[in-house]
C-alpha positions as a Markdown table, in Angstrom:
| # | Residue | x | y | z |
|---|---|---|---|---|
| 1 | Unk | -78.3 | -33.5 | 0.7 |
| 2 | Unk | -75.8 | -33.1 | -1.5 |
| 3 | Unk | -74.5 | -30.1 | 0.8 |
| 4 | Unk | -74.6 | -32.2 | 3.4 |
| 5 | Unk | -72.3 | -35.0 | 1.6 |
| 6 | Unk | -69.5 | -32.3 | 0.6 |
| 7 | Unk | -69.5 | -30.5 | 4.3 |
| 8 | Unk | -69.1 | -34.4 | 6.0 |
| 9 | Unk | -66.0 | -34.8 | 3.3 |
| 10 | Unk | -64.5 | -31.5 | 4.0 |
| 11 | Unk | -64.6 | -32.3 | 7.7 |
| 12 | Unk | -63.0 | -35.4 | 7.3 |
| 13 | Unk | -60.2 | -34.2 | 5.2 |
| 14 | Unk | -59.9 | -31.7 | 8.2 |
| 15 | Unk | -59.3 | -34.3 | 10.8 |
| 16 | Unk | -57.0 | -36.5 | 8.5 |
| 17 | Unk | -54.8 | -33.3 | 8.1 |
| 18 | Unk | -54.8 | -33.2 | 12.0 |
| 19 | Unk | -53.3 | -36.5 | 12.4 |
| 20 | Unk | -49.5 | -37.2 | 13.2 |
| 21 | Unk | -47.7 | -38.8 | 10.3 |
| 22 | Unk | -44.2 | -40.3 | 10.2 |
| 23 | Unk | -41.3 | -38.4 | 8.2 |
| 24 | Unk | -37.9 | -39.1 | 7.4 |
| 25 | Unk | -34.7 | -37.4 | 8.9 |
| 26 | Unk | -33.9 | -36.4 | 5.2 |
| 27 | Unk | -37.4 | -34.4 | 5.2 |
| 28 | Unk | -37.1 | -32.6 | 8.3 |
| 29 | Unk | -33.4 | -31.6 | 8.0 |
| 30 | Unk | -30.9 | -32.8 | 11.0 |
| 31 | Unk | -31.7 | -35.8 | 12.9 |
| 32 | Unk | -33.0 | -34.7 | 16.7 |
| 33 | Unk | -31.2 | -38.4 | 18.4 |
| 34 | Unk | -28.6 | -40.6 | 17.6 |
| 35 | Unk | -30.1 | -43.9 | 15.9 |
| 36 | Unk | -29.7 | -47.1 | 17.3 |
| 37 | Unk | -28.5 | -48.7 | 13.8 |
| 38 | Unk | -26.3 | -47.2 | 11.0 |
| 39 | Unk | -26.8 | -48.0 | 7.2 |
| 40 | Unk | -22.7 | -48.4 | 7.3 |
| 41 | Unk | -19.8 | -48.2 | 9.7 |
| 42 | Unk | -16.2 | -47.2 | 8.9 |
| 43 | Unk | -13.4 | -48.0 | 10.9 |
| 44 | Unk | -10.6 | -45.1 | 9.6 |
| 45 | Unk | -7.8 | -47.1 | 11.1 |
| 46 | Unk | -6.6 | -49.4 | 8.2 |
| 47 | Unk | -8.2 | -47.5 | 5.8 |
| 48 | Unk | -6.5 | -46.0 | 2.7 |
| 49 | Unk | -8.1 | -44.3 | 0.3 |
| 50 | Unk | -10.8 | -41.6 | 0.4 |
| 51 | Unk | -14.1 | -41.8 | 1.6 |
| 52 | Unk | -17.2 | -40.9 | -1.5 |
| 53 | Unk | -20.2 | -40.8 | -0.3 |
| 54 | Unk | -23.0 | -39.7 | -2.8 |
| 55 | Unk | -26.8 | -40.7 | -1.2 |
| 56 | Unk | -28.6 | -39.7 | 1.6 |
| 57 | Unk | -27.7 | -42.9 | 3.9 |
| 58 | Unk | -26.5 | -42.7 | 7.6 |
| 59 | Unk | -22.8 | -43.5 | 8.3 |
| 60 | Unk | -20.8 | -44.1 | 11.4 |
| 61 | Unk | -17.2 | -43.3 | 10.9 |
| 62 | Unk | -15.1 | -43.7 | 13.6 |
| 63 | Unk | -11.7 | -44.7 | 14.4 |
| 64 | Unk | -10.9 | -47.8 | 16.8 |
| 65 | Unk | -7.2 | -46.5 | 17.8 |
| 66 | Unk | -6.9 | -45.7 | 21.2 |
| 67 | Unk | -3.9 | -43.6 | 20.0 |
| 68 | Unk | -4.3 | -39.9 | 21.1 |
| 69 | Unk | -1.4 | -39.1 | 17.9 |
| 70 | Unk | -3.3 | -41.0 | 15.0 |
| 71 | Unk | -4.2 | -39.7 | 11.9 |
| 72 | Unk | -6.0 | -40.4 | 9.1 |
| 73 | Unk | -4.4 | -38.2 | 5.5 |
| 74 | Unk | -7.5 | -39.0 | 3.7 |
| 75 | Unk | -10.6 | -36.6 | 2.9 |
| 76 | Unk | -14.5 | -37.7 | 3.5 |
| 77 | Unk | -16.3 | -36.1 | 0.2 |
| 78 | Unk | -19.6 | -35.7 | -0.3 |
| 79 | Unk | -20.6 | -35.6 | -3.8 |
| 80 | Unk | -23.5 | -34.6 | -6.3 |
| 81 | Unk | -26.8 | -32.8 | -5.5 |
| 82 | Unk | -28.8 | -35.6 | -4.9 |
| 83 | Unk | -26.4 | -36.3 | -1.7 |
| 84 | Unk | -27.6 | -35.3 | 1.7 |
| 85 | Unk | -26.1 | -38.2 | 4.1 |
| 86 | Unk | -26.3 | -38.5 | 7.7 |
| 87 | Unk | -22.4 | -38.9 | 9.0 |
| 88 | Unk | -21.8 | -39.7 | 12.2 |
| 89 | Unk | -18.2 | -39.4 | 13.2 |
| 90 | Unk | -16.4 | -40.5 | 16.9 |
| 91 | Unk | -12.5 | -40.0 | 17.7 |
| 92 | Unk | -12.1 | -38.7 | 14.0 |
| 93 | Unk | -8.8 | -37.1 | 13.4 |
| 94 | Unk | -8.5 | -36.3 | 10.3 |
| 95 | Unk | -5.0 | -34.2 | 9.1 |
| 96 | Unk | -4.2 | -34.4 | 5.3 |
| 97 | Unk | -1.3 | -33.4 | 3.8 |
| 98 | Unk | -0.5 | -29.5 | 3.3 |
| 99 | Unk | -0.4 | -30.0 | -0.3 |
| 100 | Unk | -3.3 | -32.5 | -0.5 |
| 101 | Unk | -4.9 | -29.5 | -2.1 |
| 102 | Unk | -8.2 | -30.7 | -0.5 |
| 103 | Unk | -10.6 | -30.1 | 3.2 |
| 104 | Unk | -10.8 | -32.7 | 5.4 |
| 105 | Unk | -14.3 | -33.3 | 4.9 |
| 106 | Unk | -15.8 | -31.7 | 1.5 |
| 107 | Unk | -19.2 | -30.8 | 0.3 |
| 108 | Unk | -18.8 | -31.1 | -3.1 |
| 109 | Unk | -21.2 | -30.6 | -6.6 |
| 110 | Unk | -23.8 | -28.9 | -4.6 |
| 111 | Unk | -23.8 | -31.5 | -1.9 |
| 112 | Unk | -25.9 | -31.4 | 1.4 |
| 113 | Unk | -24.7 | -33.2 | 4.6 |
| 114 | Unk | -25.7 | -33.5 | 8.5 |
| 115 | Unk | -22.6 | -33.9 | 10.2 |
| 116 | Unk | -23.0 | -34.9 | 13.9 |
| 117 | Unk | -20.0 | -35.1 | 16.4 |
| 118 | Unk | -20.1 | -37.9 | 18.6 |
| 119 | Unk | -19.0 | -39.5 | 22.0 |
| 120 | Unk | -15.2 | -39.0 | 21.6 |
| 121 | Unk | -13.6 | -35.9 | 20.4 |
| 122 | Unk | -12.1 | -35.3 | 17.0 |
| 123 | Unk | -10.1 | -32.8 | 15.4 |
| 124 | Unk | -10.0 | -31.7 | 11.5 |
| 125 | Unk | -7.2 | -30.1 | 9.7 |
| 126 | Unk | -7.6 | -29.0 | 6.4 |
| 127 | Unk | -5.1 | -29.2 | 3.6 |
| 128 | Unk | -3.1 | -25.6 | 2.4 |
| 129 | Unk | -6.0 | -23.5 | 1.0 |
| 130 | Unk | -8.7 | -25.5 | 2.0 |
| 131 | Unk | -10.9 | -25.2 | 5.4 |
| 132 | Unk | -11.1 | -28.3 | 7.6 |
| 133 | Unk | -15.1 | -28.6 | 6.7 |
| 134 | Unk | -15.6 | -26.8 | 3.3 |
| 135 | Unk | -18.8 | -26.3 | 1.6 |
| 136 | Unk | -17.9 | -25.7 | -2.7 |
| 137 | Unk | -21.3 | -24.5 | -3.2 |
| 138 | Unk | -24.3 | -22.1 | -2.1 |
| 139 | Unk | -26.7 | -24.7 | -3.2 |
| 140 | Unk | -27.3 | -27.5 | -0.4 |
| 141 | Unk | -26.8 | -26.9 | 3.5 |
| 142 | Unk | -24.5 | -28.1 | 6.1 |
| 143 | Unk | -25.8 | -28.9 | 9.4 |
| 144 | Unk | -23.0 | -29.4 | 12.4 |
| 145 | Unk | -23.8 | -30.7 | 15.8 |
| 146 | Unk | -21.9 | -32.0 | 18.5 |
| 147 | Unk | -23.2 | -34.5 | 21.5 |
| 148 | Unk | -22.9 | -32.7 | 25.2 |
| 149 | Unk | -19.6 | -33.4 | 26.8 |
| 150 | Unk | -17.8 | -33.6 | 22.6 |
| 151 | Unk | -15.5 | -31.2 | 21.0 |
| 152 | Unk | -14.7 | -31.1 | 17.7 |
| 153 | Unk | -12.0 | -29.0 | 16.3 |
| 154 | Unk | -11.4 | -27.6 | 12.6 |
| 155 | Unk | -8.4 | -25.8 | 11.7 |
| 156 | Unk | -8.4 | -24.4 | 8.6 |
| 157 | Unk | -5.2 | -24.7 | 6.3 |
| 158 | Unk | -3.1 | -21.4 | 5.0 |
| 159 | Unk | -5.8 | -18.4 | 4.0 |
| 160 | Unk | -8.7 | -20.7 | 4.9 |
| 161 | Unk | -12.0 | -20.8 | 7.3 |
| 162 | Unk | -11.9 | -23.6 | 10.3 |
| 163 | Unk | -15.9 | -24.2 | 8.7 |
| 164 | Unk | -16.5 | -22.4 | 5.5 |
| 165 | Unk | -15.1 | -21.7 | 2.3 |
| 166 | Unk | -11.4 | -22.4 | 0.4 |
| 167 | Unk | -9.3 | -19.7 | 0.2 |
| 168 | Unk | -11.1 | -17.4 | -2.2 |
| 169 | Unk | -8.7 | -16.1 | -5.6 |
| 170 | Unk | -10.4 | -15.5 | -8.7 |
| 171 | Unk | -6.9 | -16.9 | -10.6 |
| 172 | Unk | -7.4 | -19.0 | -12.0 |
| 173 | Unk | -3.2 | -19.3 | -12.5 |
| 174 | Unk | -3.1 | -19.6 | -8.9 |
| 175 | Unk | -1.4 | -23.0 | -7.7 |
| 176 | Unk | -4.5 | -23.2 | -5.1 |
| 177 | Unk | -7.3 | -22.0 | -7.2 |
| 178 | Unk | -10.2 | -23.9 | -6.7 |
| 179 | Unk | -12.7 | -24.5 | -9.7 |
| 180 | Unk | -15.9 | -25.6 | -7.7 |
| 181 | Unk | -16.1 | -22.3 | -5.4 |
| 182 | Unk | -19.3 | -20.7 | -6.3 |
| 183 | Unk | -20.6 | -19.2 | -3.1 |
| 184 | Unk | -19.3 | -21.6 | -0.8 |
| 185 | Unk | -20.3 | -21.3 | 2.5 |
| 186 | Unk | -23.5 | -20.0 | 2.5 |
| 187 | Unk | -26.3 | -22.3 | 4.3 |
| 188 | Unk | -24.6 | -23.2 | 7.3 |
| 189 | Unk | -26.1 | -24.2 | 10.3 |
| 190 | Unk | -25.0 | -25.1 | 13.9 |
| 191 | Unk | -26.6 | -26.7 | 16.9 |
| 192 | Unk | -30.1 | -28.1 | 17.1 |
| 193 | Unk | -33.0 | -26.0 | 18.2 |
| 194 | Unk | -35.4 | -29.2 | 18.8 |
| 195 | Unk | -32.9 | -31.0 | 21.2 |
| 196 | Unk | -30.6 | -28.5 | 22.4 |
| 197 | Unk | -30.2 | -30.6 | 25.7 |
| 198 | Unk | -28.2 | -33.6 | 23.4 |
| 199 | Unk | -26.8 | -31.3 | 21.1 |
| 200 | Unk | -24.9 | -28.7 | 23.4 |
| 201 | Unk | -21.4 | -29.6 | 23.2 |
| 202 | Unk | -18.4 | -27.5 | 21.7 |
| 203 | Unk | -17.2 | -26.6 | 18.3 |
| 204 | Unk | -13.8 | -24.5 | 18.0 |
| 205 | Unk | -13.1 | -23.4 | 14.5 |
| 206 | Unk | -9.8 | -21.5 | 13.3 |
| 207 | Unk | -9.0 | -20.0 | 10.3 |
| 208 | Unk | -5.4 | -20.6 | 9.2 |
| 209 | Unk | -2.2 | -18.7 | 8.9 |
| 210 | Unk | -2.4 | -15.4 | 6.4 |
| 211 | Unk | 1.1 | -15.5 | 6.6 |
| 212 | Unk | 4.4 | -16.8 | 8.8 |
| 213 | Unk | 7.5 | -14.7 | 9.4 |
| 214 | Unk | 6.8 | -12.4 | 6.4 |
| 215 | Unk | 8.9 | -9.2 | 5.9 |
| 216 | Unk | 7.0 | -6.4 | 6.9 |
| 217 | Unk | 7.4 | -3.3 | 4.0 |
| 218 | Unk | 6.0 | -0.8 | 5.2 |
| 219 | Unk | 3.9 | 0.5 | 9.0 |
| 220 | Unk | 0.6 | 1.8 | 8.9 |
| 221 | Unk | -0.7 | 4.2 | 11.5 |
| 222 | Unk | -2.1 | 7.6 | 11.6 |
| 223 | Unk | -2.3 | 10.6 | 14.4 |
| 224 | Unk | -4.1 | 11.2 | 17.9 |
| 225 | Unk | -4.8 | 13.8 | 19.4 |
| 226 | Unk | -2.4 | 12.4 | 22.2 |
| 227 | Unk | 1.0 | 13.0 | 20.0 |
| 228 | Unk | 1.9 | 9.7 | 19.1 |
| 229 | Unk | 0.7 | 8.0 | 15.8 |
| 230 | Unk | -0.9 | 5.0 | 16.8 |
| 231 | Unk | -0.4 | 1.4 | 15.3 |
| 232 | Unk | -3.1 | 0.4 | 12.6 |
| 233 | Unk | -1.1 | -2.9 | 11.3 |
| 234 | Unk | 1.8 | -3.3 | 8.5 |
| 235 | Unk | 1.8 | -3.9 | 4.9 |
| 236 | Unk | 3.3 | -7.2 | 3.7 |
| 237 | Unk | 3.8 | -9.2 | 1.1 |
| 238 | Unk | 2.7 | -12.5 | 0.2 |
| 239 | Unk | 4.4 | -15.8 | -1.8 |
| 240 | Unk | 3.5 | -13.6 | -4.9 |
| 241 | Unk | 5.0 | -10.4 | -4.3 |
| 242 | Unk | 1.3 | -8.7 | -3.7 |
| 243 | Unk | 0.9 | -6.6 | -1.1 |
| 244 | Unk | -1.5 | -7.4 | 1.9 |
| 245 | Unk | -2.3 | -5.0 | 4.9 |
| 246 | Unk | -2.4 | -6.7 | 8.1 |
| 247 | Unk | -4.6 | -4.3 | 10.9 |
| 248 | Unk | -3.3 | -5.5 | 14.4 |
| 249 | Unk | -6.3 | -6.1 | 16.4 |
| 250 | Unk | -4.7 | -6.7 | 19.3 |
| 251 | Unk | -1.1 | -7.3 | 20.8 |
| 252 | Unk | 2.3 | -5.7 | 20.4 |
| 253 | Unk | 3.8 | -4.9 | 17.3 |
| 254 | Unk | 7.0 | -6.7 | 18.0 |
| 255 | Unk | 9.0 | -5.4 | 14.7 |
| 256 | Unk | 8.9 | -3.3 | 11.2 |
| 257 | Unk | 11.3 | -3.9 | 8.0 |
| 258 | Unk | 12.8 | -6.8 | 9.7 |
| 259 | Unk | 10.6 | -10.0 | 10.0 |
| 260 | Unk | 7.6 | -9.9 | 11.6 |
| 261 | Unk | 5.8 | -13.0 | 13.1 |
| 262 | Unk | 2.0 | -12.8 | 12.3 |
| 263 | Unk | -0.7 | -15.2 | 14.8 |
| 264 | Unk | -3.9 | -15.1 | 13.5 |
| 265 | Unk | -5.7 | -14.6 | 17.0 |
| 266 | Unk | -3.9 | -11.0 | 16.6 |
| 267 | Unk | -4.6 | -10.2 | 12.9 |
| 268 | Unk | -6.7 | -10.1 | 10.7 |
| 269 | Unk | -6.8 | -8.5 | 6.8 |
| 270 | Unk | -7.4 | -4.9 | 6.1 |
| 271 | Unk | -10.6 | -4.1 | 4.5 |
């Protein structure tokens, strides 16, 4: 009998394990559709100061100017580890200053945020050092997607990702030093799996400028079996007087020891 009790038990605990159950967005990660209700709205336009955010709420920030030119010079921050909000941003364009010293949008304190990219496009610029969307930390994840039909655009600022990470110096005497930059970004994640058919529209990130009309000190290049030494890149130097080597990944080396005009689609750093 008392077999018989413990074998009915088990096989309900079986079928209760079988049924659906309800879960939240913030328990399953990024949200699979856009919700018909927000727990607050932002219109950028007329707005002045920063935008904190530190729970797990959804937002809807948008701006209401029919402008193609506006901008907004403020940062969105997400702050503290218990964070992990649902933002939902439409005809965002967000340019801070060059020497804001700060991303456009920031995970911050071991933050974790979904960002999704709605309806209109937006653009992102980030502030000298600072990438366009910067996560500080390895703890916590950022999720990006964009609706079908939306781009969004991040350009980083000078030495830093379009999506990523500040420019990284271990100076801490350095004017763009950043003290919260422990592994940041790691956990990144882009698109949606579950709904690619919503979620399929474009994200263009750019890294910014390693350097602008910067005299070139010396060429780097070595031998073929041709004759000619062929073009690796140039050494340079930076604001600081260090040296950088620049490898030429594609294009025409246009000058040496005069100025030399660096794009980043061209370039990149030596390892």
């Amino acid at each position: 009998m008392k077999k018989r009790i413990l074998s009915i038990l088990l096989l309900c605990c079986m079928v209760l394990t079988m049924l659906p159950i309800t879960a939240s967005a913030a328990e399953t990660g990024a949200m699979d559709n856009i919700p018909s209700s927000f727990d607050e709205e932002i219109d950028l336009v007329g707005r002045t100061s920063d935008i904190n955010i530190k729970d797990s709420r959804t937002y809807y920030i948008y701006s209401s100017s029919n402008d193609p030119e506006w901008v907004w010079t403020k940062k969105i921050q997400i702050n503290g580890k218990k964070a992990a909000p649902h933002i939902f941003l439409d005809n965002v364009n967000i340019q801070v200053k060059k020497d804001a010293k700060t991303p456009a949008i920031e995970l911050h304190g071991k933050a974790s945020a979904y960002l999704y990219f709605i309806n209109r496009d937006s653009k992102l610029t980030g502030a000298t050092g600072r990438a366009a969307i910067q996560k500080n930390r390895s703890e916590g994840q950022l999720c990006v997607q964009v609706m079908k039909d939306t781009t969004v655009t991040c350009q980083g600022g000078y030495k830093a990702a379009g999506i990523g990470g500040s420019w990284a110096t271990r100076n801490i005497a350095e004017s763009l030093f950043n003290l919260d930059m422990y592994g940041h970004g790691a956990n990144m994640h882009f698109g949606s799996q579950t709904n690619p058919s919503l979620w399929s529209g474009t994200i263009i990130a750019k890294g910014g400028e390693v350097l602008l009309n910067t005299k070139a000190t010396r060429l780097i290049s070595r031998p073929t079996a041709e004759g000619p030494n062929e073009v690796l890149g140039v050494a340079v130097e930076d604001e600081n007087g260090d040296e950088l080597l620049i490898k030429a990944n594609k294009g025409v080396l246009l000058a040496s020891g005069i100025v030399l005009s660096l794009v980043c689609s061209f370039f990149g750093i030596l390892a």
